[in-house]
N, C-alpha and C positions, 0 to 999 in steps of 0.2 A: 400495549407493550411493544407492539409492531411498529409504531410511529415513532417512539421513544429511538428504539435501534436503529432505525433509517435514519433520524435525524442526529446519533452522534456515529455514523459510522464516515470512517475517516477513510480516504483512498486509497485503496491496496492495489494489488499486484495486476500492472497493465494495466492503471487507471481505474480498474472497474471500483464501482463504492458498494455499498454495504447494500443495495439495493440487489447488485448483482451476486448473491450469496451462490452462485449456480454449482452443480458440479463441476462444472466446465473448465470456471473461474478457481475451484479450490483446488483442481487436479494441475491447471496452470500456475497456480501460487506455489505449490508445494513442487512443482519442476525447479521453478526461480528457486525455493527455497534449499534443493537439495545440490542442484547442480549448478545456478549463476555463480560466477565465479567475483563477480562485485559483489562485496559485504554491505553495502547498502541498500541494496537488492534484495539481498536474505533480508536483512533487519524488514526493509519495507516489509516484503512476503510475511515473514514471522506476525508479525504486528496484526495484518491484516485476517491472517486465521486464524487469530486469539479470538477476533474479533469476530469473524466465521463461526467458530466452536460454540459460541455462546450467544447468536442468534437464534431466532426460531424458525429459519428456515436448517437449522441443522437437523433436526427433526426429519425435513426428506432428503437430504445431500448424502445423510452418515449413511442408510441403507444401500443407497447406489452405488456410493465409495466401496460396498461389502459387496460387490457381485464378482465372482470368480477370476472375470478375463480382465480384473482390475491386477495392478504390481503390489506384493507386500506394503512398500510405504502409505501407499495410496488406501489400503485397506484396515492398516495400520492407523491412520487420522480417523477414517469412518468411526473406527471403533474407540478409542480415546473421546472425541464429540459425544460417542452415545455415552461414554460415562459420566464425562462433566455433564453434561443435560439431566441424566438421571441422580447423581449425587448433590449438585448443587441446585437445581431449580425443579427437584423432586413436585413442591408443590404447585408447578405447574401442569400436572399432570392430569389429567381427568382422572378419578375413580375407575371409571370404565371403562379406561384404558389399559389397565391395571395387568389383567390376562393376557391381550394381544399381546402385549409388549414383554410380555413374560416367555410367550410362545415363540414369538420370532429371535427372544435370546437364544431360547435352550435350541431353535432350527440352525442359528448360524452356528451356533457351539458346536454343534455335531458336524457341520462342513466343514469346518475347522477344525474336527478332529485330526483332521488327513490331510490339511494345509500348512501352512502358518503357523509356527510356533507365538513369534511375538504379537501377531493377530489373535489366537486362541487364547493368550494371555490376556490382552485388552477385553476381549468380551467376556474372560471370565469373572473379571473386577468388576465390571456392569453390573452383570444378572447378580455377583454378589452383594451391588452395591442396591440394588434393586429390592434382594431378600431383606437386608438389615432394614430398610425402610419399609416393607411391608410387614417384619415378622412384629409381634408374634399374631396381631390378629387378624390381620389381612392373607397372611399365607402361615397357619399355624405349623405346619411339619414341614417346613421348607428344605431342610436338609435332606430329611426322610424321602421325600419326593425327590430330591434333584437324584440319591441313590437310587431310587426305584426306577427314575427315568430313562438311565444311564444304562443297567442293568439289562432295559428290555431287550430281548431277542431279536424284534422284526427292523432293528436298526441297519440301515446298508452300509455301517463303519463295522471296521472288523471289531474283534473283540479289544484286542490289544489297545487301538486306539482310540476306544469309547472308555476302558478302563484310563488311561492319561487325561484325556479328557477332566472324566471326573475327576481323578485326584490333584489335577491343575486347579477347579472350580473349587473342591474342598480346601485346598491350600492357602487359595487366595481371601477365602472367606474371613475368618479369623484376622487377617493383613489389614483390610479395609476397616474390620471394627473397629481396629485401633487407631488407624486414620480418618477414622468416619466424622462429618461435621455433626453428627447427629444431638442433640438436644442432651443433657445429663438425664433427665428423668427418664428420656428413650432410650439409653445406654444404659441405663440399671435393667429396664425389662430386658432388651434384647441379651445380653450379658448371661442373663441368669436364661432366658429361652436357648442362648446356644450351648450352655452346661448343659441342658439337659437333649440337647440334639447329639451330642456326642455318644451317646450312647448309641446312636444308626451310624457313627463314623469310625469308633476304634476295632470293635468286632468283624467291621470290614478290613481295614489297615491289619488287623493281626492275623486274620486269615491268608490274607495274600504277603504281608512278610514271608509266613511259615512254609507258604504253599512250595515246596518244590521246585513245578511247571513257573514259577513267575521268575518273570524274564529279569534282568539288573535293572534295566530303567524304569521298570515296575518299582521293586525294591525301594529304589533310589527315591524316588518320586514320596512311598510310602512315609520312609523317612523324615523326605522333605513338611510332609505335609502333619506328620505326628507332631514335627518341632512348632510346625505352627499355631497348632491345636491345644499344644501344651502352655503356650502364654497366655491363655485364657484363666489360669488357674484352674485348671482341673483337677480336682483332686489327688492327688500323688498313687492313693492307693488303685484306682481305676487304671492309672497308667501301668502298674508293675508288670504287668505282660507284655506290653509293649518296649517295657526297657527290657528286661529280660531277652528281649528279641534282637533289642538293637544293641546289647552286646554280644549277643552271638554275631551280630552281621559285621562286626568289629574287624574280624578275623579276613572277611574279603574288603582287599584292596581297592574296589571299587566302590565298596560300600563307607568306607572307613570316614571318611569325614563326613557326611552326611549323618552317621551312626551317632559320632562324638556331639556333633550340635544338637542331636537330639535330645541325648542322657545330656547333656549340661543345661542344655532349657529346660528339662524336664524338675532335674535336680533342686533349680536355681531359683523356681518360682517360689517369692515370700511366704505363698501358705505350706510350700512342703513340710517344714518343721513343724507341724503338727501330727503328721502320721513316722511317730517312731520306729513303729515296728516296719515296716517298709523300709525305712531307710538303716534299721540292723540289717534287713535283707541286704540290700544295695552294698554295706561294705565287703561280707564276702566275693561278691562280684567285682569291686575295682581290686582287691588284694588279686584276683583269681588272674588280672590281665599283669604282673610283675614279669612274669618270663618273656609276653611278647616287649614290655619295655626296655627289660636287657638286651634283648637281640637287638630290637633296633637301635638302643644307644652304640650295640657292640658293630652295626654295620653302619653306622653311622647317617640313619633314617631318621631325619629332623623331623619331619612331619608327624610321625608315627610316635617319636617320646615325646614332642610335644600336644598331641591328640590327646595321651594316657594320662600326660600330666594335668590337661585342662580338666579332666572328668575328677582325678584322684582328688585335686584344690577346689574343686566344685562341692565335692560333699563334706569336704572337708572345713573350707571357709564358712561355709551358708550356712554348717549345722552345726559345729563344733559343740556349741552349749549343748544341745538337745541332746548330743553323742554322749558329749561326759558327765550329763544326769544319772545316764545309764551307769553307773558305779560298776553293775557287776559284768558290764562289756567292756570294763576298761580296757583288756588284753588286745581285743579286737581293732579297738581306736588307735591303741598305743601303734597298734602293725598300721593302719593308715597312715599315721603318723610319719613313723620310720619310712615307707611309702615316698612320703611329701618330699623326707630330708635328700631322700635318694635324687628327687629331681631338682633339689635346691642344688647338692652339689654334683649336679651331670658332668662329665668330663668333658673338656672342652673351654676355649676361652669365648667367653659373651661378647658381641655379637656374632663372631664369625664362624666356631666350631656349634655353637648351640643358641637359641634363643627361648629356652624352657623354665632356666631356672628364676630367670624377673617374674615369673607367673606365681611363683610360689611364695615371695615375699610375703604380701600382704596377710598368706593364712596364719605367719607367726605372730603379727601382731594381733592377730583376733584369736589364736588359741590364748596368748598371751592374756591379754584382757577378760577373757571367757574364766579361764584358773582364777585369776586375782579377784574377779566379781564374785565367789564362792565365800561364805562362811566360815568361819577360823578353822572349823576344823575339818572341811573338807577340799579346805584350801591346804591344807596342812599336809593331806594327803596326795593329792594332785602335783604341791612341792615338789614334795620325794620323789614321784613318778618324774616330774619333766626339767628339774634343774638341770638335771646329765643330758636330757635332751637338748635344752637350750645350750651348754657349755659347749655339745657337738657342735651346735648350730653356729656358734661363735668360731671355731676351728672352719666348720665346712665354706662359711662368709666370708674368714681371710682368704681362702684358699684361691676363692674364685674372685676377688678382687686382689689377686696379685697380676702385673702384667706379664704379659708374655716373652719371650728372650728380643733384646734388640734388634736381632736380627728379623723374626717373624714380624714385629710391631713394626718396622720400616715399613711392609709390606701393605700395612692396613691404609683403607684410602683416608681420607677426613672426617667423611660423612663413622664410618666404623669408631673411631676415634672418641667422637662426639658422644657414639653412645653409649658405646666404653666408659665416660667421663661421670654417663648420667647414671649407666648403673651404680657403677660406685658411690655416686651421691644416696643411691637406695641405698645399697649396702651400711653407708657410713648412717642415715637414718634408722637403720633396723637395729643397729649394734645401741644405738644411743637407745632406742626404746626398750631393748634388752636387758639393760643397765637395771631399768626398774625390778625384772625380776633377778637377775643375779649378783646387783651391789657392787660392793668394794672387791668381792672374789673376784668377780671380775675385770678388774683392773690388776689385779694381784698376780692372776693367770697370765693374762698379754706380759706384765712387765717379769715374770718369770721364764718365759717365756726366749722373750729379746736379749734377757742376761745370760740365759745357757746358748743361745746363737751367737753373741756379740763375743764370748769369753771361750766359746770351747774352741780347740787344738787339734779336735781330732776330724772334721771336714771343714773344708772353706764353705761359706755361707753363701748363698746366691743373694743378692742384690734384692731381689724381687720379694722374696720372705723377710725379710726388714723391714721394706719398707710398709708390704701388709700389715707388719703388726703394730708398725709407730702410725697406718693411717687409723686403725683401729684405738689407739688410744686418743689421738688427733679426734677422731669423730665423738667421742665421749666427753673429754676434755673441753668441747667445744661450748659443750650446752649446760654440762654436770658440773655441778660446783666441786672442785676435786682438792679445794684448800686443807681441806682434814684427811687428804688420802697420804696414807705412810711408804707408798711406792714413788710418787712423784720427785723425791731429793734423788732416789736411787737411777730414776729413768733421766733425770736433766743431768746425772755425773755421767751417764750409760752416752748420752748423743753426741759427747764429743768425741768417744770412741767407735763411732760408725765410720767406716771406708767411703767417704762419696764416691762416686765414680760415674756417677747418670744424674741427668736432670730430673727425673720423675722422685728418686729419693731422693734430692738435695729438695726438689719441691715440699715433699712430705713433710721434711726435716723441717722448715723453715714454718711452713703452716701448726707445725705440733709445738716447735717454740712459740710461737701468737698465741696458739690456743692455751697457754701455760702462762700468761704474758701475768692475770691475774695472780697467779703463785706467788709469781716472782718479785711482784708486790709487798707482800707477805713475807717475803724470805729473800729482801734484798742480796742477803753474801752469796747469793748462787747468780747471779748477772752477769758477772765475770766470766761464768761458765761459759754462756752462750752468746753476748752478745758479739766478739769477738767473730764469730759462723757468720751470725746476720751482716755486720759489716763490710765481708769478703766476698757474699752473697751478692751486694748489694752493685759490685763490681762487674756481674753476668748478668745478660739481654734478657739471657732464657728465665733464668730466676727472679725478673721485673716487678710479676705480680703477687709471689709468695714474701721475697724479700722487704717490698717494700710497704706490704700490707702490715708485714712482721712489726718491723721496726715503728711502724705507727702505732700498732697496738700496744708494745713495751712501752712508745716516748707518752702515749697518755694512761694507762697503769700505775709504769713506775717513774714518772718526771721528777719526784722528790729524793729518788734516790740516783737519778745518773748528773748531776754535777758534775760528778769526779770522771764521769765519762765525755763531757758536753762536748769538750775543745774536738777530740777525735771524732765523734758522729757527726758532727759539723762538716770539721774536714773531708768527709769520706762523702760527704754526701753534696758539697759543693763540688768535688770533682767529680763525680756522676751525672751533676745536672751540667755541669759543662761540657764533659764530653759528651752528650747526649745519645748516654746509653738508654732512656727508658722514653714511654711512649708518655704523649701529654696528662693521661691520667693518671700514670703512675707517677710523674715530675708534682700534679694536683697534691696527692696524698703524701708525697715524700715532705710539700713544703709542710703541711699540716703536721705532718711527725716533728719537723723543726719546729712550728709554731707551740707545741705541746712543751717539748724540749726546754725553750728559752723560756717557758713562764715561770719554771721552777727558777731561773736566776735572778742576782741579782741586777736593779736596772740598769747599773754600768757595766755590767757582762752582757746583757740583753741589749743594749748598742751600740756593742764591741762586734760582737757577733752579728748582728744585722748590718752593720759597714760595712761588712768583709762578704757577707752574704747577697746583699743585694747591689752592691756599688755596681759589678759589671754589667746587671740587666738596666740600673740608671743608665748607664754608659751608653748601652746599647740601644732607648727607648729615646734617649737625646738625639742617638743617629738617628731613628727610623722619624720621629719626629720632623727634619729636615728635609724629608725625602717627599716627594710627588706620591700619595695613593695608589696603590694602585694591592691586587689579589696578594701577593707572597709576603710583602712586609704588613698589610694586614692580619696575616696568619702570627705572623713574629707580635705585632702588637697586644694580638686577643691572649697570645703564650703568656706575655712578659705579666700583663695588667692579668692575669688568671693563674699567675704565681704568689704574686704579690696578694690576690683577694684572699686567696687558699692557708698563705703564712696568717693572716692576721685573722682570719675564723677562728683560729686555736690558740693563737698567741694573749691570752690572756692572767693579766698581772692580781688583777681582784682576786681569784679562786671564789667568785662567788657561785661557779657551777660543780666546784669538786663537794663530793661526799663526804669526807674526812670529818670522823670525831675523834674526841676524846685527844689521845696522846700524839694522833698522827697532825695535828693542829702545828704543835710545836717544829715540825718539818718545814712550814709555810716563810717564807721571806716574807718581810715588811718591806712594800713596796714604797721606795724613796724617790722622789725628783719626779721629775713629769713622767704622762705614759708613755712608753716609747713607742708603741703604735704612732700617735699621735705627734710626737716628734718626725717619725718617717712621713708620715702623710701629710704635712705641713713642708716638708725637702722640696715633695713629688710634687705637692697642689699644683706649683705653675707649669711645671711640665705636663702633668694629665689635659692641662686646660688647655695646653697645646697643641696637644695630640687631640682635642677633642674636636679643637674652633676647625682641624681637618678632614676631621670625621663623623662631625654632626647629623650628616644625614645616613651613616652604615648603623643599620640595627643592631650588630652585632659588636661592636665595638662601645656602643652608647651603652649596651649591657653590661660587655664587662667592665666600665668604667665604673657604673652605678656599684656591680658587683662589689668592689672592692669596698665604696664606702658605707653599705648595707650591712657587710658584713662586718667591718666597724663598728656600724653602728649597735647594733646585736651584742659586738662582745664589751665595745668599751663603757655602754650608759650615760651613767653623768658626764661620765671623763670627757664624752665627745662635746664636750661646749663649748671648746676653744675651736672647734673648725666650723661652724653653725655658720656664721657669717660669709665665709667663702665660698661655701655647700648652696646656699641659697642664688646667691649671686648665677652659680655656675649651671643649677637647677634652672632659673630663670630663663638663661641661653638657652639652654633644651626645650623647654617648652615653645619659646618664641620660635624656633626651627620647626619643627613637631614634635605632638606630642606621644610619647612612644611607652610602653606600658611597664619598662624596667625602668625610668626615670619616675613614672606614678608611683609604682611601688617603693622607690628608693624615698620620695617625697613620704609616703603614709609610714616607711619604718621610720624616718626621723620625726615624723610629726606625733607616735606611737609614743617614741623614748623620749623625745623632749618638744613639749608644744611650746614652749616660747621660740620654737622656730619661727613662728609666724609674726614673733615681735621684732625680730629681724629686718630692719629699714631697709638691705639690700634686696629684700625678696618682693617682688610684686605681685602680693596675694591674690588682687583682683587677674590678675594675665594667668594666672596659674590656675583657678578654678575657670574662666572662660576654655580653658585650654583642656580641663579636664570634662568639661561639658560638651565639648566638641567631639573627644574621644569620646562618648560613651555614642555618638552614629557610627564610631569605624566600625567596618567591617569584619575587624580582627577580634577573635572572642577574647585571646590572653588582655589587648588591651582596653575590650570595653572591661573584662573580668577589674580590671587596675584600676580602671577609673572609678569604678562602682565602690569598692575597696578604699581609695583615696577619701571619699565623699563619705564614708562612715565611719572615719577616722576625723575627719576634720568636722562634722556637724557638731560633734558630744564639743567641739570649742567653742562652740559660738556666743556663749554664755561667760565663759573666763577667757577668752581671745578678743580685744578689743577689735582688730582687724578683720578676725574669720565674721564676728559677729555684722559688722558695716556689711563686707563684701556679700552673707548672705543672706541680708536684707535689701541689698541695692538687684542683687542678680538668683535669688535664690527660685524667682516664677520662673527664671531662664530652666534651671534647671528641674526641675520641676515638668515643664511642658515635655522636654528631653526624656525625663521619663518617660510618662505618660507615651509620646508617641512611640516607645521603644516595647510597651507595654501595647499599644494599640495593633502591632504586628511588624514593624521596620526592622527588631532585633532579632534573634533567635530563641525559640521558647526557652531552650536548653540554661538560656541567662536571667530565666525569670528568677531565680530566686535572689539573682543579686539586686535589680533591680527591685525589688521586695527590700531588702535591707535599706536602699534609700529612704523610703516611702518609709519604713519603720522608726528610722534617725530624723527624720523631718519630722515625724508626727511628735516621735518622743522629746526631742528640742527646741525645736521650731512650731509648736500645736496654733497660735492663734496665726500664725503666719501660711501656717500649711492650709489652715481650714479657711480662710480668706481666701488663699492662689486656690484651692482645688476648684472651687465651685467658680469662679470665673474661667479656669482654665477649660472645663468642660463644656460651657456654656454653648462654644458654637457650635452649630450644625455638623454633623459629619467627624466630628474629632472628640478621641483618636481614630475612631472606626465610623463608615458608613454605615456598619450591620447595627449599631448602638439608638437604642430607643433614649428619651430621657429619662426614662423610671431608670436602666439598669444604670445607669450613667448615676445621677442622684442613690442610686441604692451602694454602689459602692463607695461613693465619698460618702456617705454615712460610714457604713462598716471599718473604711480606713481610717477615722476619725476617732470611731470610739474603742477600738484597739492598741493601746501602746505600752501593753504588758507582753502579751504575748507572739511574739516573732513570727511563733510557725501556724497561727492564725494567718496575717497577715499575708505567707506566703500562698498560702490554699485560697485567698481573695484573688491575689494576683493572678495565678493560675488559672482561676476562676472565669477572672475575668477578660484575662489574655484569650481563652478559647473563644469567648462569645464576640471578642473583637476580632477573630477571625474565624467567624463562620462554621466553629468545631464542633461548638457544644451540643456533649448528645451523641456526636458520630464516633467511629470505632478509631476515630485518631487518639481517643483521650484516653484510650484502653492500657497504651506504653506509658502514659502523661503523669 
């Protein structure tokens, strides 16, 4: 083993090598590494006492590093060494070592009572890391001992600091097992030996809670070390004196959070819900801490209602079922309950006056779910008990997702804002899951609600209470099919009698139209109502992303019923993308709402409209065209050709992706004269080709070039057959430049929706699969991802493609080898699987072609892999061979065999694979 280490140890700090593990050398490395002020320096140093640490001269360097008139840091490494040494290469240990090395723990443990905190901490993870690998049969009462040891009298540590001591070492114990490498089989015995050691560790811990004379950081300590004890699943009932204690220790301020993590570990472990009765105890005790909660909400001590609140949702979440088994404790539950709600609606706005009540979320959906999982009729009962609960709940969740006055909310930084934004997205979650237990009343309630605010006389309404309750129907509306609800006509007459007067309710406003957008489907003659809002809406910076999200959602909803609106949404919204009021994604989705828009007409309003729409970005793609390359008018080009792809995504004449039966059929136009998609793109062709022959080599611009007619492709289908010809041609240039992985892709969608692309005389099929074989060595994953993709799109032709079939018979070994070496280790594993789908498409299409290239392709020496015998080599072209049903066979070969071509197989690389 000694040999091994000398000869991979690498130079560290001031030259010296792994030979010189001295102390001398690690007290020198660790100077470099705390105080050189060059970072390559540190790095070297770090490197080199990794490398230190887990030699076997660590064994005599760590003791010496631990001699008194050594510095913390320096004593601090000693003891980290002993632990990696003892936790990871334990079986290097002698048997009979076993004692000594037990002994000199528990000596320097004890000089380090009175030294070194984060020293006494390292050696106390040792000797524990030491116990878990000896217990149970090598040191049977490990625990028992280490109290007894600790305990003794003739110790020259005072009492105080042999008691810390210990309970740092019992602390840490429990810490380690959890992190311990230890074996599963050795994890079950130790596990089940340290249940039963706890029994020498809590009698101690509750004595000294109780004691009196015990100092706080006794206490403290105590605490610290029950919370750890209790992750072992200890039985709940064994602990009730111990909680019992640490809510009395509630009460001191110094005690108070240590107390809380304790009772919520304690609480929180999966097996507690087996001991009922215990945890009936346990509710009177959290009801009993409600006075210290009001005080502190009333003096505004965050720490201390958040403390009370973590314990109250603790037993409340973890046990809810087990609670409301209990029928005849209902009363008892119902006051924890009311308990929770108190901390749901703490006063104060979230993040800034309080951050308690997001803690409490989550208990409603699990008491919720708990109720509903009951039997009819005890679910029937639980109803009646928690509907009023939940309806509060609904009140107390607008409350606190209203924002705060203008004025204060100026004050908030960004960072507050954001998570502001994010509660409320809980909030708006909680109400929708709410929905389930309280229905249509509850949409009844909000929208009665809003009409005694919006209608009454007798106080002016604040802004903020509106908009809570339109985002509450907003968030319902969102996910809840609300087409049979008998409030919705009343609340869409109700929004155009809101006061706007803030952006945050004009936001709401607009977001609760979209989310109604399906209604309005359904109930055409209310359109009128609102979209008139969204239009004027659509005119404000601030309202960008509500507005124009809105109007998307309505133009693909109801496209069959805004004809009679077209001419004006049009206009309104060409003069927003000229003045360029909205940011490029919102120009994205605005075109897409147009695109939606214009399929409802007919095709001489659909190229009346488009003239008028797109003429001045021609106009303007003709200048930039003209122009020298160079960053800004690249920006203007990626805008204009990213307007253009985004109208014709949605701009679709077919309706062969609407849903529509029965009666809503007869809404549909009969689409007459050519597509006009297809009209425009045949305008554009020699301008794009233009702009392209300039910018052949910018990846971003070749993309969105493809973009445009990808997404053509996708909507129009057959229709695209009249531009096949110039497509291919224009493809061809691309390739012959380079090959880039939005051009592959753009090639496999047309080659997907129409393969007589490749009949195509313009297209040079052989330059194009050369070209896609090439890409599958780039570097780049998206475009080897494109090439791979390309090549399983185009093999299933090679049987009805007279051309694809020549080219891959003439070049098909080409690619093939391309595999194989990308398989042999040249590609990234991460891409095996596409690489697999080649080899799948070959075998399935090309079988006697494949099995002829494989076994010559193999044949030489050394390839793909030196590490490659010929059996494994022959043993995989077999299996790929007789596979060509099953895919994800096929991928598990690759895999397979990708590790053993690089030297994996078997090692712990394949454990993520």
């Amino acid at each position: 083993m000694e040999r091994r280490e000398e000869q991979s140890g690498a130079a560290g700090a001031g030259g010296a090598s792994a030979l010189d593990f001295t102390v001398e050398n690690v007290e020198k490395a660790l100077h470099q590494l705390y105080y050189d002020p060059n970072i390559e320096n540190k790095n070297l140093a770090q490197k080199w006492l990794m490398q230190a640490q887990v030699s076997p001269q660590a064994w005599h360097f760590s003791w010496q590093l631990l001699q008194p008139d050594k510095v913390p840091e320096i004593q601090y490494f000693g003891a980290s060494a002993l632990h990696i040494k003892i936790s990871r290469y334990w079986s290097d240990i002698p048997t009979d070592q076993y004692e000594s090395l037990k002994a000199q723990l528990f000596t320097q443990i004890t000089h380090f009572a009175s030294g070194s905190k984060i020293v006494l901490t390292r050696l106390c993870v040792a000797l524990a890391s030491l116990a878990l690998s000896m217990m149970p049969d090598a040191w049977p009462c490990a625990v028992a001992d280490m109290v007894r040891l600790f305990q003794a009298e003739d110790s020259p540590v005072d009492g105080q600091g042999r008691c810390l001591a210990l309970l740092e070492l019992l602390t840490v114990l429990p810490e380690e097992f959890q992190t311990s490498r230890l074996p599963q089989y050795r994890k079950g015995l130790v596990r089940t030996s340290l249940a039963v050691e706890c029994g020498a560790v809590f009698p101690l811990l509750e004595q000294l809670l109780q004691q009196p004379s015990s100092p706080s950081c006794v206490r403290q300590k105590v605490l610290k070390c029950f919370s750890s004890w209790v992750q072992l699943e200890v039985p709940l009932q064994d602990c009730e004196a111990l909680i019992q204690a640490a809510f009395a220790a509630l009460q001191d301020s110094e005690l108070f959070d240590s107390s809380v993590e304790a009772i919520v570990n304690a609480i929180s472990q999966p097996d507690a819900q087996r001991y009922v009765n215990t945890l009936l105890k346990l509710i009177p005790l959290v009801l009993g801490l409600q006075e210290q909660l009001r005080q502190a909400v009333q003096n505004g001590d965050m720490e201390t209602s958040h403390g009370i609140c973590r314990i109250a949702v603790a037993l409340g979440e973890n046990h809810s079922r087990a609670l409301l088994d209990q029928v005849e404790h209902w009363q008892s539950f119902l006051a924890l309950v009311n308990m929770i709600m108190f901390c749901t609606g703490i006063p104060g706005h979230y993040p800034v006056n309080e951050t308690t009540s997001s803690l409490t979320l989550t208990f409603w959906y699990t008491l919720q779910d708990d109720i509903l999982s009951f039997e009819a009729e005890k679910q029937a009962v639980y109803q009646q008990v928690y509907r009023p609960v939940y309806f509060q709940l609904v009140d107390v969740l607008l409350h606190k997702a209203q924002f705060p006055s203008d004025e204060e909310y100026g004050f908030w930084s960004s960072d507050e804002k954001e998570q502001f934004r994010i509660y409320r997205v809980d909030i708006s979650d909680t109400l929708m899951y709410v929905y389930e237990m309280l229905g249509a009343e509850l949409l009844s309630n909000l929208y009665d609600k809003l009409g005694r605010l919006l209608t009454s006389s007798e106080e002016p309404y604040s802004w903020q209470h509106t908009e809570a309750l339109l985002y509450g129907f907003q968030s319902i509306a969102e996910t809840i099919d609300v087409n049979y609800s008998d409030v919705v006509p009343g609340l869409i007459g109700l929004i155009p009698r809101i006061s706007i007067s803030n952006v945050q309710l004009a936001d709401t406003v607009m977001f609760t139209i979209g989310a109604l957008s399906e209604w309005l489907a359904d109930h055409p003659v209310m359109i009128n109502s609102v979209l008139p809002l969204v239009l004027h809406a659509l005119g404000n910076p601030e309202l960008s992303v509500s507005s124009v999200s809105t109007l998307k959602k309505i133009c693909r909803e109801c496209k069959y019923d805004l004809p009679p609106y077209a001419a004006n949404i049009v206009a309104v919204s060409q003069d927003v993308l000229m003045k360029q009021i909205h940011k490029t994604s919102q120009c994205m989705w605005l075109m897409q709402a147009l695109g939606f828009l214009l399929s409802a007409l007919q095709v001489e309003e659909i190229l009346k409209n488009l003239h008028s729409l797109i003429s001045p970005y021609i106009q303007q793609l003709e200048k930039l065209a003209e122009e020298i390359p160079n960053p800004s008018n690249k920006l203007a080009i990626v805008h204009i050709l990213g307007l253009l792809s985004n109208l014709f995504t949605t701009l679709d004449i077919s309706h062969h992706d609407d849903d529509h039966e029965g009666p809503e059929l007869r809404k549909l136009p009969v689409p007459q004269g050519p597509n006009p998609v297809v009209v425009v793109l045949q305008q554009v062709f020699q301008l794009i080709q233009k702009v392209l022959s300039k910018w052949l080599n910018d990846a971003q611009v070749v993309e969105a070039v493809c973009a445009i007619f990808e997404k053509s492709v996708k909507t129009l289908l057959d229709d695209f057959a009249p531009m096949v010809p110039q497509l291919c041609e224009m493809l061809g240039r691309m390739y012959s430049t380079i090959p880039q992985a939005s051009a592959l892709d753009l090639t496999r969608q047309a080659l997907k929706r129409k393969p007589d692309l490749f009949l195509c005389e313009r297209l040079d099929v052989k330059a194009v699969f050369q070209c896609a074989v090439l890409a599958l060595k780039f570097p780049e994953a998206p475009t080897v991802k494109a090439s791979c993709g390309f090549f399983t799109e185009l093999l299933p032709r090679c049987g009805e493609v007279e051309s694809v079939g020549k080219v891959v018979q003439e070049d098909g070994r080409m690619l093939l080898i391309a595999v194989l070496e990308a398989i042999g280790g040249q590609a990234s594993r991460s891409l095996m699987d596409c690489f697999a789908d080649i080899l799948f498409a070959l075998n399935k299409h090309c079988f006697s072609l494949l099995s002829m290239w494989i076994k010559e392709a193999l044949q030489p020496p050394g390839f793909p892999s030196a590490r490659l015998s010929p059996e494994q080599k022959d043993t995989f072209s077999q299996q790929i061979l007789r596979e060509r049903v099953n895919k994800r066979r096929v991928k598990e070969m690759v895999k397979e065999f990708t590790l053993l071509c690089r030297g994996l197989h078997g090692t712990d690389y394949t454990a993520d694979y």
